[in-house]
RODORO-393796 format. One record per residue: residue number from 1; x, y, z of N, C-alpha, C in turn; residue in one letter. Coordinates in steps of 0.001 Angstrom, whole numbers, plus 500000, padded with zeros to 6 digits. Layout:
N
   num      n_u      n_v      n_w     ca_u     ca_v     ca_w      c_u      c_v      c_w   residuo
   NUM        X        Y        Z        X        Y        Z        X        Y        Z         A
...
***
This chain:
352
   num      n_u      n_v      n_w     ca_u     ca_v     ca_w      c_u      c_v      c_w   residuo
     1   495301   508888   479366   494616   507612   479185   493513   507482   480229         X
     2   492669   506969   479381   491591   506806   480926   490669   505261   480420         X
     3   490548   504488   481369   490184   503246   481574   488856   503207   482370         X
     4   487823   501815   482449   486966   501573   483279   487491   500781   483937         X
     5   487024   500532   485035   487547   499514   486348   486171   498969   487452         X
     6   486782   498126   487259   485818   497408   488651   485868   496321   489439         X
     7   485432   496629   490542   485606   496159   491734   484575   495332   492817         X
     8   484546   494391   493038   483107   494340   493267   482069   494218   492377         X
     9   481036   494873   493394   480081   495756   492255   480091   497375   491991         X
    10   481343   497570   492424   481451   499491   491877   482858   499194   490934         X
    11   482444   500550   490217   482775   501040   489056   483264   502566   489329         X
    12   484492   502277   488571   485380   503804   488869   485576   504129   487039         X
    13   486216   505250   486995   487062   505252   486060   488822   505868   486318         X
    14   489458   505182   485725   491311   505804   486206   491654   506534   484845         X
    15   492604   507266   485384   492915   508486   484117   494547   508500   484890         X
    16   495293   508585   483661   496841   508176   484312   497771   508468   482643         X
    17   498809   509056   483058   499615   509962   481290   499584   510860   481523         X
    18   498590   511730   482223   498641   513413   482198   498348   513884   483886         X
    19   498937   515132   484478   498582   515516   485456   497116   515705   485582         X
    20   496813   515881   486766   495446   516254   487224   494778   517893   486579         X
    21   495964   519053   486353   495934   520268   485965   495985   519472   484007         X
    22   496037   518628   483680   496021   518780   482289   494555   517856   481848         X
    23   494241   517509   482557   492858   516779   482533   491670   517500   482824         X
    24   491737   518595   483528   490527   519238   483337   490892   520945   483546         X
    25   489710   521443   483773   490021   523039   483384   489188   523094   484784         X
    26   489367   524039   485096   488586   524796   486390   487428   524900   486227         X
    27   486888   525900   485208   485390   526076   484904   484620   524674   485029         X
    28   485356   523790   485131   484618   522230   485000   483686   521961   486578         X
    29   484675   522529   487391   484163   522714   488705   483564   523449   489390         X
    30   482683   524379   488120   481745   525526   488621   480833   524877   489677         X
    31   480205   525565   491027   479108   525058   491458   479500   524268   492484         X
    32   480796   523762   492413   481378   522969   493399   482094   523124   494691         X
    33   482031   522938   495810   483062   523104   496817   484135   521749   496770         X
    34   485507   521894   496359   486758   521022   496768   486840   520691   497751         X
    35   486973   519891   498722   487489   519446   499997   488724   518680   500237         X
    36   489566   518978   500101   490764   518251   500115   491311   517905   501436         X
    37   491715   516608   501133   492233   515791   502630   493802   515210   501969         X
    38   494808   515951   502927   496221   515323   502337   497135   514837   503611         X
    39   498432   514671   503459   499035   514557   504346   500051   515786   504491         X
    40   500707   516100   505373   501335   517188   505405   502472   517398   504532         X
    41   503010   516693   504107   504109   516493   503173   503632   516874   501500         X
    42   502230   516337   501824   501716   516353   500418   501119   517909   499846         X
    43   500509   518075   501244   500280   519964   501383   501218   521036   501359         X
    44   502736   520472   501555   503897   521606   501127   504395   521665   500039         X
    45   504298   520408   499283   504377   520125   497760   503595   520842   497027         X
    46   502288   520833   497008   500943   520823   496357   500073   522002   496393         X
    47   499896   522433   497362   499129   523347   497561   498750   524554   496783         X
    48   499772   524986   496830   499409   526471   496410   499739   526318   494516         X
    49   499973   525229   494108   499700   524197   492714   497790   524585   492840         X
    50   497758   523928   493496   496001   523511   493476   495347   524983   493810         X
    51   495813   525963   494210   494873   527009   495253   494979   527999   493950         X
    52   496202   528274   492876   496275   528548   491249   495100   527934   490889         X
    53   495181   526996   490679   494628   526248   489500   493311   526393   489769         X
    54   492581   526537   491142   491011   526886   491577   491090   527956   491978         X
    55   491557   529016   491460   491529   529856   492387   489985   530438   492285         X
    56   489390   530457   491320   487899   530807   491341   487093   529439   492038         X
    57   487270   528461   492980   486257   527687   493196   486879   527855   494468         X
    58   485759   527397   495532   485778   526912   496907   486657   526360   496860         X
    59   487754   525736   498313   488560   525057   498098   488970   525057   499902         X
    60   488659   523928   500670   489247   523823   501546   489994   522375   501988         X
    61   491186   522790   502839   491873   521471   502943   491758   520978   504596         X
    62   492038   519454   504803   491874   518709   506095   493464   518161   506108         X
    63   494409   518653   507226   496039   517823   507100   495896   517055   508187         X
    64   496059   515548   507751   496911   514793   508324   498250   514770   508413         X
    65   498321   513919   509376   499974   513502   510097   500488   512747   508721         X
    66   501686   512456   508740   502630   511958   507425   502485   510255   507834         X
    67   502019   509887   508886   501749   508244   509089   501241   507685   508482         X
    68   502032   506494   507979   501463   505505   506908   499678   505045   506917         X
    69   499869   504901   508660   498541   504307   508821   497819   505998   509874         X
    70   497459   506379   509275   496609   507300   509408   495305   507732   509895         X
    71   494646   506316   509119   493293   505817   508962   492707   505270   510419         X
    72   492959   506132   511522   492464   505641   512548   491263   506192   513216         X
    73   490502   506050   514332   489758   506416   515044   489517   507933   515056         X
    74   490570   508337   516173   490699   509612   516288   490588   510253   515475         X
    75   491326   510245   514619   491535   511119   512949   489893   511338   512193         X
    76   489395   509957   512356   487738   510048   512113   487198   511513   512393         X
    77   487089   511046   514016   486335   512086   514519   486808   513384   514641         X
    78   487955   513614   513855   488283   514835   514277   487696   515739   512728         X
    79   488125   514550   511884   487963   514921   510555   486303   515510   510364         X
    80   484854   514442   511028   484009   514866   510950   483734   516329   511518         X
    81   484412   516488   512787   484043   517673   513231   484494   519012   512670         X
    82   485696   519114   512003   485792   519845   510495   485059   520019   509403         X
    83   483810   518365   508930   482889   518999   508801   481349   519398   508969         X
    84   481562   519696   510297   480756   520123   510773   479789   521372   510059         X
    85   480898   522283   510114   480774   523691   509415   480228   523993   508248         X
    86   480714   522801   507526   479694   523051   505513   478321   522609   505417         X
    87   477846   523351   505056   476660   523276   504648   476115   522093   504193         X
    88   474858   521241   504671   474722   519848   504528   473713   519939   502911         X
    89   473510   521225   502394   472575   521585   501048   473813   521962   500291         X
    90   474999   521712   500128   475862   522397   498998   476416   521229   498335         X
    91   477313   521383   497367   477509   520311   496803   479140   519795   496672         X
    92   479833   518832   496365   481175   519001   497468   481677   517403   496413         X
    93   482771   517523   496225   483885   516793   495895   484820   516970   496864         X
    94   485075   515448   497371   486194   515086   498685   486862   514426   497805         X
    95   488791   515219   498072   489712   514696   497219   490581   514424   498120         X
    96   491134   513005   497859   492298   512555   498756   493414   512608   497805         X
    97   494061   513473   498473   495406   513693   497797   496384   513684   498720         X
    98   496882   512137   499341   497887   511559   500165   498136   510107   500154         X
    99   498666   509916   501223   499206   508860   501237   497683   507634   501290         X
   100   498021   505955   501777   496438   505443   501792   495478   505245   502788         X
   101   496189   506246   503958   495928   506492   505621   494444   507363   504583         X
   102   494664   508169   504614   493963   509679   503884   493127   509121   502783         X
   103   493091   508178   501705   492297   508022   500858   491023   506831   502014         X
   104   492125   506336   502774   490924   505844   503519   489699   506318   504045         X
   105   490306   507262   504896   489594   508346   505464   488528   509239   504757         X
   106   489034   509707   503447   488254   510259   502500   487363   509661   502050         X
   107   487143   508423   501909   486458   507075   501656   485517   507500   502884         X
   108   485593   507093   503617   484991   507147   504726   483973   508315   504633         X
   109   484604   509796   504486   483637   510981   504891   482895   510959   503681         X
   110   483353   510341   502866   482204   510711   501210   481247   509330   501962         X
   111   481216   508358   502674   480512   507662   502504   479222   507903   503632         X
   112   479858   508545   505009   479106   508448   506285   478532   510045   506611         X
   113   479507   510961   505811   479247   511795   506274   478195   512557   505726         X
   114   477110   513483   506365   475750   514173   505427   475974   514777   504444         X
   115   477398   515552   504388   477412   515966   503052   477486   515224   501863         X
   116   476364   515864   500722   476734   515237   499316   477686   515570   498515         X
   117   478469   514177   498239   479617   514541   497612   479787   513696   496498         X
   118   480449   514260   495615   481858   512799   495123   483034   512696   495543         X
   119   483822   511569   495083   484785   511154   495607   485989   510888   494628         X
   120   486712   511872   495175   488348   511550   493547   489177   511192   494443         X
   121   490254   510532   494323   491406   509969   494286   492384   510598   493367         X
   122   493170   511254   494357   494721   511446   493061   495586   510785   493993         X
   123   496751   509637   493412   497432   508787   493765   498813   509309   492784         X
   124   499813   509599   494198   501027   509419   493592   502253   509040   494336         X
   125   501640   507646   494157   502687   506192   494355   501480   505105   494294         X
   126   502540   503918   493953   501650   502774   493796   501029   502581   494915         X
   127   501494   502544   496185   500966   502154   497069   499207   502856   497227         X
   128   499788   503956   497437   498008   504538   497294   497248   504440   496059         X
   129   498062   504237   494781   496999   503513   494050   496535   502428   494445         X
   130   497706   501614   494709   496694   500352   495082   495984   500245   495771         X
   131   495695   501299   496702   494774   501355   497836   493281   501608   497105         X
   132   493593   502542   496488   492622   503207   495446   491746   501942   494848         X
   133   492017   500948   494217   491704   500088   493387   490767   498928   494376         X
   134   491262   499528   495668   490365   498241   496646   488979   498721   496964         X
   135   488549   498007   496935   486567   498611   497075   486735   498300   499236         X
   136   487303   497901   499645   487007   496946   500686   488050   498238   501950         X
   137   487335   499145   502809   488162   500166   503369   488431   499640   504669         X
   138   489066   500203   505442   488830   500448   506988   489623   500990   507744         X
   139   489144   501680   508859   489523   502312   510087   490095   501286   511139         X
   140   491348   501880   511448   492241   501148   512590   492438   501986   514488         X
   141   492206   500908   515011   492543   501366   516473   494207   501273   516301         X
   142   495451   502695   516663   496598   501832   516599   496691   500675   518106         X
   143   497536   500267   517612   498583   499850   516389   497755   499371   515170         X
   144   497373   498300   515376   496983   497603   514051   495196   496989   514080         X
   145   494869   497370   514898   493314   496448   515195   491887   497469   513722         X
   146   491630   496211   513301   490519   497041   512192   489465   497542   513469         X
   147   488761   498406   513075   487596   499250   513849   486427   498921   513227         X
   148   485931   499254   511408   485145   499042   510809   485648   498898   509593         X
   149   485088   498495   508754   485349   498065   507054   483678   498251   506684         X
   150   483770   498884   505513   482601   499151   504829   483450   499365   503422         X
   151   482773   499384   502223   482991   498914   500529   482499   500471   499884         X
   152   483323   501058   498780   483394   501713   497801   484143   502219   497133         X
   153   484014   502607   495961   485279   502750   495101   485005   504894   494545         X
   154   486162   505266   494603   485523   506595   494441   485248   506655   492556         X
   155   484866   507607   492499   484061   507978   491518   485267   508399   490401         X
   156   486337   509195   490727   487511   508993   489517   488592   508833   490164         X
   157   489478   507868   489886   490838   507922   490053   491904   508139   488883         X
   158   493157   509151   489675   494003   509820   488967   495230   509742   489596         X
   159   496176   509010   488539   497721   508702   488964   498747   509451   488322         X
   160   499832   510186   488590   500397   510546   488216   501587   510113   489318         X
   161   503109   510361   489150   504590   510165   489691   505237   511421   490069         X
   162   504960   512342   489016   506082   513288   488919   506348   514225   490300         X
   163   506422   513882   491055   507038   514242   492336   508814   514968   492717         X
   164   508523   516087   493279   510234   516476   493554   510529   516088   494852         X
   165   509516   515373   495340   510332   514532   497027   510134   513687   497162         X
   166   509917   512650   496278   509531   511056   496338   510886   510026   496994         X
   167   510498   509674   498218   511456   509382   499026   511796   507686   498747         X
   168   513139   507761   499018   513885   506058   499054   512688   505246   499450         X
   169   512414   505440   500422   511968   504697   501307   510334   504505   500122         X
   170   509764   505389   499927   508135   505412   498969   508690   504717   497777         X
   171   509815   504783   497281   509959   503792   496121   510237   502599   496088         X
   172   510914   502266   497118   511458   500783   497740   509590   500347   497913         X
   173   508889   500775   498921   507437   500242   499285   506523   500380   498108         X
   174   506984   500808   496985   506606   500700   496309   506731   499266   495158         X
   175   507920   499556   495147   508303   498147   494137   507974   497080   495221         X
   176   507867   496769   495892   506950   495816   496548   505607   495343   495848         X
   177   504849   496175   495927   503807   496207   495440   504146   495498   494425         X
   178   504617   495886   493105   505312   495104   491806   505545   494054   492284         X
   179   506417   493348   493147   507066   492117   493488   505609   490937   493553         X
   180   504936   491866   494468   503712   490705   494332   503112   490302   493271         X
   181   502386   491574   492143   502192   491313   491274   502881   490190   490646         X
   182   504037   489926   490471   505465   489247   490471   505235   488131   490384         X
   183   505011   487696   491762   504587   486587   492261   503511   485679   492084         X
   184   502301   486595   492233   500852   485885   491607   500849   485726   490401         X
   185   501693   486485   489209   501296   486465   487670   501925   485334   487494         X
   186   501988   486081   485536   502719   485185   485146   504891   484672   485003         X
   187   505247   484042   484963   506783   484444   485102   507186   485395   484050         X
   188   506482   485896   482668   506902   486962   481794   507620   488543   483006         X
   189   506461   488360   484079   506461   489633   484273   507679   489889   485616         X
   190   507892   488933   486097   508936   488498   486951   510079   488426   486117         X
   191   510676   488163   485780   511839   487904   484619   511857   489467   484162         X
   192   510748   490338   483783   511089   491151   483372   511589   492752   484701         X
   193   510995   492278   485470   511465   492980   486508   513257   492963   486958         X
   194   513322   491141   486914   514615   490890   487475   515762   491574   486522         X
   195   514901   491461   484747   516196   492268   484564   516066   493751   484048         X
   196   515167   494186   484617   514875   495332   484859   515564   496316   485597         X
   197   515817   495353   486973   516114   496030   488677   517500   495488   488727         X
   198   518328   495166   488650   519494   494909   489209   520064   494929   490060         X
   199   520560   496104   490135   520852   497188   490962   519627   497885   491721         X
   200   520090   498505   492737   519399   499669   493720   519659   500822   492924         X
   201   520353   501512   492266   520449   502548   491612   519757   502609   490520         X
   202   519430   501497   489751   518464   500996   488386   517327   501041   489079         X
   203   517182   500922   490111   515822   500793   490979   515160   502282   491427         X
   204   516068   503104   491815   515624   504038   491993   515443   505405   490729         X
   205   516278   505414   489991   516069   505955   488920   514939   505945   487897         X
   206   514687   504666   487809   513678   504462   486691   511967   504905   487487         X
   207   510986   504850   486471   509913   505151   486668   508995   504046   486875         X
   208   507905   504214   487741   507284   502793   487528   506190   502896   486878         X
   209   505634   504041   486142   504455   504708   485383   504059   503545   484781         X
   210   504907   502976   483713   504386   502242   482858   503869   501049   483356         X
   211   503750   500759   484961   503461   499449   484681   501703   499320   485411         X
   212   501215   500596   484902   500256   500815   485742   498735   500616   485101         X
   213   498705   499860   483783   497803   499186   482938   498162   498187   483850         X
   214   499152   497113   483949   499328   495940   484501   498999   495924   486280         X
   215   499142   497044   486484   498657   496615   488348   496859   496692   488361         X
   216   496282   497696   487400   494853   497937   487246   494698   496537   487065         X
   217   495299   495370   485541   494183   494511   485774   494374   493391   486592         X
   218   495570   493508   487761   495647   492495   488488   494898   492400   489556         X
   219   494641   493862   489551   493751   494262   491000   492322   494025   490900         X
   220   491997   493936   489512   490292   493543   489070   490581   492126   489021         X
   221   491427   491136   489237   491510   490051   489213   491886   489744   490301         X
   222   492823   490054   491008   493913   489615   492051   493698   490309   493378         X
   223   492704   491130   493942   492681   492329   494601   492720   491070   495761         X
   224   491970   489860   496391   492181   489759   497522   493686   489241   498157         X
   225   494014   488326   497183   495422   488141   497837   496557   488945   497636         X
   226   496717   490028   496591   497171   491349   497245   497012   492248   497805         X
   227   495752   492438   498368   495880   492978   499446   496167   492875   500728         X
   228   496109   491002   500842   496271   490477   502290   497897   489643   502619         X
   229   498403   489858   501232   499618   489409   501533   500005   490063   502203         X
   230   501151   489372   503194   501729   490109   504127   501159   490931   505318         X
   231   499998   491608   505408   499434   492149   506407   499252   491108   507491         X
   232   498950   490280   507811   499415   489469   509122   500638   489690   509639         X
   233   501761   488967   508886   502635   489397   509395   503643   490506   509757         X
   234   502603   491867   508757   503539   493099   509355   502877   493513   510577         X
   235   501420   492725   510835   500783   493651   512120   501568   492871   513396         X
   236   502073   491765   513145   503018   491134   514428   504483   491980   514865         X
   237   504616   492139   513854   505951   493602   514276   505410   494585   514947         X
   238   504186   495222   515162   503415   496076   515948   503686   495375   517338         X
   239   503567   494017   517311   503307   493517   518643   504534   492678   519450         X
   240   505307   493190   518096   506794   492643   519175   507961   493330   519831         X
   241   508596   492976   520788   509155   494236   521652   510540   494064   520446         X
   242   510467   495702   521280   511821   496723   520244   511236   496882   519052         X
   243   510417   496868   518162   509897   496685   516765   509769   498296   516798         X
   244   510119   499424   517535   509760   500778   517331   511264   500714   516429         X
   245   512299   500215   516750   513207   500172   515335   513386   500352   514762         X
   246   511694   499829   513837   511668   499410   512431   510619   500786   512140         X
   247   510988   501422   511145   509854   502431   510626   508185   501210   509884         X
   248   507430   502285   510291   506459   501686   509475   506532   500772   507920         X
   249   506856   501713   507052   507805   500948   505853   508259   499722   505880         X
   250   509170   499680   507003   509901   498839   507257   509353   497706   507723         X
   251   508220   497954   508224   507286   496515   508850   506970   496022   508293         X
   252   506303   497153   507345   505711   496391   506065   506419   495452   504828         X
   253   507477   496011   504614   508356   495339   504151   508714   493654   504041         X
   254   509192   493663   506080   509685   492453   506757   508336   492034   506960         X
   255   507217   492302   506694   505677   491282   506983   505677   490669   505862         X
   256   506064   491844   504405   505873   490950   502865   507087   489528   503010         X
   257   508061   489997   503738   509705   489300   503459   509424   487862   504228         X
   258   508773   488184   505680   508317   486681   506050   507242   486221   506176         X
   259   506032   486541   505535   505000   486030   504789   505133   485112   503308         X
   260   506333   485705   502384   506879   484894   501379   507994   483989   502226         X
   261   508647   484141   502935   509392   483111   503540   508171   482135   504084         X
   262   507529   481801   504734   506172   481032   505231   505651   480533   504191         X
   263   505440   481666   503086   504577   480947   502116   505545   479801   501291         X
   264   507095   480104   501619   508102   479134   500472   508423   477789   501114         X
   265   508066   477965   502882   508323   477042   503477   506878   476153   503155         X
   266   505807   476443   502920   504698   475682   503326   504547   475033   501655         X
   267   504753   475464   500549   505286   474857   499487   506091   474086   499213         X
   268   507201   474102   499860   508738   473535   499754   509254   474247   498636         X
   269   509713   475198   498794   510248   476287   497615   511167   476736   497510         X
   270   512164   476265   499199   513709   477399   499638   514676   477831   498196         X
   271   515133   476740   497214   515653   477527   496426   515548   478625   495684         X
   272   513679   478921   495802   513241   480099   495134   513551   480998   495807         X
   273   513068   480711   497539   512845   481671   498426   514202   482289   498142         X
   274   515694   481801   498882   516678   482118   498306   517119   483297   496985         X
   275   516688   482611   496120   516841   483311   495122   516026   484798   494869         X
   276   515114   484722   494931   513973   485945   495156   515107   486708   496148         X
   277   515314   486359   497643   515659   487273   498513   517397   487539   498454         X
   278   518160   487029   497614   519457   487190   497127   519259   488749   495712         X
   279   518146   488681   495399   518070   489603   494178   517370   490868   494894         X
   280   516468   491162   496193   515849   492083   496371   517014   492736   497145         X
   281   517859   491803   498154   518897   492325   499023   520096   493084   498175         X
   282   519998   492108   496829   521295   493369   496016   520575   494419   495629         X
   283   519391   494835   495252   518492   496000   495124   518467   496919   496594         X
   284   518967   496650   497504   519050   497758   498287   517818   497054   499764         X
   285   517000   496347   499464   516322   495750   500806   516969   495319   501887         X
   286   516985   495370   503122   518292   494843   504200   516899   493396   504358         X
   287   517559   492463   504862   517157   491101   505525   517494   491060   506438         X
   288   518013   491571   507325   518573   491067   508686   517850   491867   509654         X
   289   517480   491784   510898   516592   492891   511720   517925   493474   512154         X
   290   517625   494525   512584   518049   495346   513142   518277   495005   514823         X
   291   519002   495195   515527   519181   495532   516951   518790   496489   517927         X
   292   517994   496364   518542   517590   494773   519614   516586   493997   519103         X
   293   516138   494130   517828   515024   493694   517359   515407   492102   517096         X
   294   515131   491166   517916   515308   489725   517948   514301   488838   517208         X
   295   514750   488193   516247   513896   486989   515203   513296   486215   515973         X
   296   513753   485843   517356   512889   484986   518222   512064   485691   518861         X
   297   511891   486577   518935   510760   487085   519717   509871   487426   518476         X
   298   509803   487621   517683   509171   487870   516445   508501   486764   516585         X
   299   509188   485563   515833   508572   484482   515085   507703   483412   516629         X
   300   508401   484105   517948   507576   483651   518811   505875   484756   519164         X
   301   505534   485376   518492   504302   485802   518318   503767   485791   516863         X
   302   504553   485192   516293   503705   484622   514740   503758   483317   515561         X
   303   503955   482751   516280   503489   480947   516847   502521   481243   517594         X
   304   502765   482100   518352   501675   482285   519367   500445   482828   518813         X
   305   500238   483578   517265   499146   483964   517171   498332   482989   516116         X
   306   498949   481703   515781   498471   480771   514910   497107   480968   515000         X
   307   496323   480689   516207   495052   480235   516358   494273   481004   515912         X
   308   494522   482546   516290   493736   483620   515478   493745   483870   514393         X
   309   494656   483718   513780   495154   484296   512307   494226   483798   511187         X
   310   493719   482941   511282   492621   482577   510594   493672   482358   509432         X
   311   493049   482464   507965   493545   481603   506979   494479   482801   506096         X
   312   495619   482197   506187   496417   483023   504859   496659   482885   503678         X
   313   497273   483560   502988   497308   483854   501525   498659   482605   501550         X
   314   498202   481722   500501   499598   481082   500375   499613   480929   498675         X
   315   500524   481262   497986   500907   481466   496657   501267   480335   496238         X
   316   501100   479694   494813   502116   478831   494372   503351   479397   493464         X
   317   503108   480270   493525   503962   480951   492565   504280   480738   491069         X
   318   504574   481701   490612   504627   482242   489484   502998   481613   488179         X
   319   502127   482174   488567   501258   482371   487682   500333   480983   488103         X
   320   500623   480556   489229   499890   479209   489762   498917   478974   490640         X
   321   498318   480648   490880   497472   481133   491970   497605   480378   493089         X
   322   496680   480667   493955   496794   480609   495760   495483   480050   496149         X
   323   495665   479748   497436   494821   479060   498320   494965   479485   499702         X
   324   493808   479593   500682   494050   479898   501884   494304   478866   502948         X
   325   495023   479083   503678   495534   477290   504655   495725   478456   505974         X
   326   495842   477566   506947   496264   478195   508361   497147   477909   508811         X
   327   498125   478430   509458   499723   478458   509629   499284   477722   511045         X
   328   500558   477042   511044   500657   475843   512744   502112   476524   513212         X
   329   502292   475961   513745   503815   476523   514966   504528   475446   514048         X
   330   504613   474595   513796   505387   473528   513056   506147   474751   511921         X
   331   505044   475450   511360   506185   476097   510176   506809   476724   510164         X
   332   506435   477675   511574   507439   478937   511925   508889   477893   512656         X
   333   509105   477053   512948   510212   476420   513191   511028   476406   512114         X
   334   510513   475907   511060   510942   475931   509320   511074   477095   508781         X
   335   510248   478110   509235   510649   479547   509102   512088   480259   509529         X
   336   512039   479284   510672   513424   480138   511482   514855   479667   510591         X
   337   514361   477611   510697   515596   477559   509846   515824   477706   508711         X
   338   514544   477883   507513   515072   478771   506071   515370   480143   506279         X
   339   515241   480874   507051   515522   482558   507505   517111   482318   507710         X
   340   517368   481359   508713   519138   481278   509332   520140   481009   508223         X
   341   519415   480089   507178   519543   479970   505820   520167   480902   504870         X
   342   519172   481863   504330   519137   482415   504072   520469   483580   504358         X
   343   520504   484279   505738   521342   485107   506173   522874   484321   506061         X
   344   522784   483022   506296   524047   482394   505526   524692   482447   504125         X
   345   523920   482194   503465   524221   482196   502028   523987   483383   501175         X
   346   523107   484338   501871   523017   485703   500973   524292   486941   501636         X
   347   523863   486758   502826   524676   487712   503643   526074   487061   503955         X
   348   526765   485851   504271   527694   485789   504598   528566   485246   502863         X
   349   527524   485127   501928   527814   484841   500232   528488   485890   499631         X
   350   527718   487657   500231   528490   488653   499788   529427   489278   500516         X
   351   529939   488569   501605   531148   488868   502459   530508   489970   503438         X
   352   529490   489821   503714   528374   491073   504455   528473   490442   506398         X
***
């Protein structure tokens, strides 16, 4: 299947049903040098897949680290000075084939760097699709500080699943992604999830292929407040002590988990909130932090960073779109006690 898309003012096209090897033929890439940028995980999978399949074309690769956030400084400059070496007169397709650290990045060298190129995207997980679908990039100082943001969409994107190491953890951060969708749509598509997912084992088994007409057109509609949900509050887990704990994943996770807690408090919503987080926790999500990782020291640097935070995504939920408002210390109080809430009636409900 292949679709138009757009973003902004750029225009991609997505191709998704068939692998990347069944969509085109080699000879297609006469004339061309490949440049491939992956993550290391993705290069022990893949590789010598791709080094077959071209074996008559140029073909060199750039490995990143397996870190979510990838997309930093250093990595920049190291990446440019790799390419240093190619020829600034040849002609060059930069393919990100990783996680959305790496499509960032790839973004980046098709955009700054002298060589002329295009720019593909192969995405396999939602998450880096969805990355894919955002026109709006950027480079991070770690932990979490943006560096630069500059806009483009690559030239084809290509999704496929079929993976033999697609980890707990990439499918859980994945159906996330879904959840929001979830949230901003309409309730058809929520309802159909809930009885979709049940279980954590229904969760991990099934495929999420099909629902990938429906994330394309939420993202040509919906792209800013999914992309910014939650990112406030997973970059405060960066900044709170013991938070090395929590895997990256995992931040991200607990940023979506109390960003919708905030957003249910500033609505008046707890029975939803409740309910939503009674159904993700029987799916296999934990709610509770971990040890030494303390809720008060948390939610005391989501108070303390009110002033900066500028305006967040606040949902009405289910198909009632959003508005941006600025969080006060008043709500994270209300935060704490629908959270204490919560761990009452979900966790001490299932004898946990």
């Amino acid at each position: 299947m292949e679709v138009s898309y757009c973003q902004s003012q750029y225009r991609t096209s997505i191709h998704y049903g068939q692998t990347f090897f069944q969509i085109f033929e080699p000879k297609q890439f006469s004339g061309k040098h490949l440049l491939f940028f992956t993550n290391q995980q993705y290069y022990e999978e893949f590789a010598n897949q791709y080094a077959t399949f071209f074996k008559d074309t140029e073909i060199d690769w750039y490995i990143f680290s397996n870190q979510l956030y990838c997309n930093t400084v250093t990595n920049m400059i190291q990446g440019l000075k790799f390419l240093e070496k190619f020829d600034p007169l040849g002609s060059y397709i930069m393919i990100a084939l990783g996680n959305e650290g790496v499509i960032q990045l790839t973004s980046f060298f098709h955009q700054f760097s002298v060589l002329p190129s295009e720019f593909f995207v192969i995405s396999l997980s939602i998450q880096s699709f969805s990355t894919a679908l955002l026109s709006e990039k950027e480079l991070i100082q770690p932990p979490f500080a943006k560096c630069l943001i500059w806009e483009n969409l690559p030239q084809k994107i290509f999704f496929f699943s079929q993976r033999l190491s697609e980890t707990t953890a990439t499918k859980m951060t994945d159906f996330i992604s879904l959840l929001k969708l979830a949230l901003i749509n309409d309730s058809g598509f929520y309802d159909q999830l809930v009885a979709r997912y049940p279980t954590k084992e229904s969760l991990l088994k099934q495929s999420f292929s099909n629902y990938i007409e429906y994330i394309i057109q939420s993202y040509a509609k919906d792209a800013y407040s999914l992309a910014h949900y939650g990112r406030w509050f997973e970059e405060k887990f960066y900044q709170t002590e013991n938070s090395h704990v929590l895997s990256a994943q995992m931040k991200r996770f607990l940023g979506f988990l109390f960003h919708f807690i905030w957003n249910c408090v500033t609505i008046k919503k707890p029975e939803f909130c409740i309910e939503v987080i009674q159904w993700i926790q029987n799916i296999g999500f934990p709610i509770s932090l971990p040890y030494p990782l303390m809720i008060s020291d948390y939610l005391d640097k989501l108070s303390d960073g009110c002033a900066t935070a500028g305006d967040l995504v606040q949902l009405n939920f289910i198909g009632g779109g959003y508005q941006l408002i600025s969080p006060n210390q008043e709500q994270f109080v209300a935060v704490y006690q629908l959270y204490e809430q919560i761990l009452k009636e979900v966790l001490q409900g299932d004898g946990k």
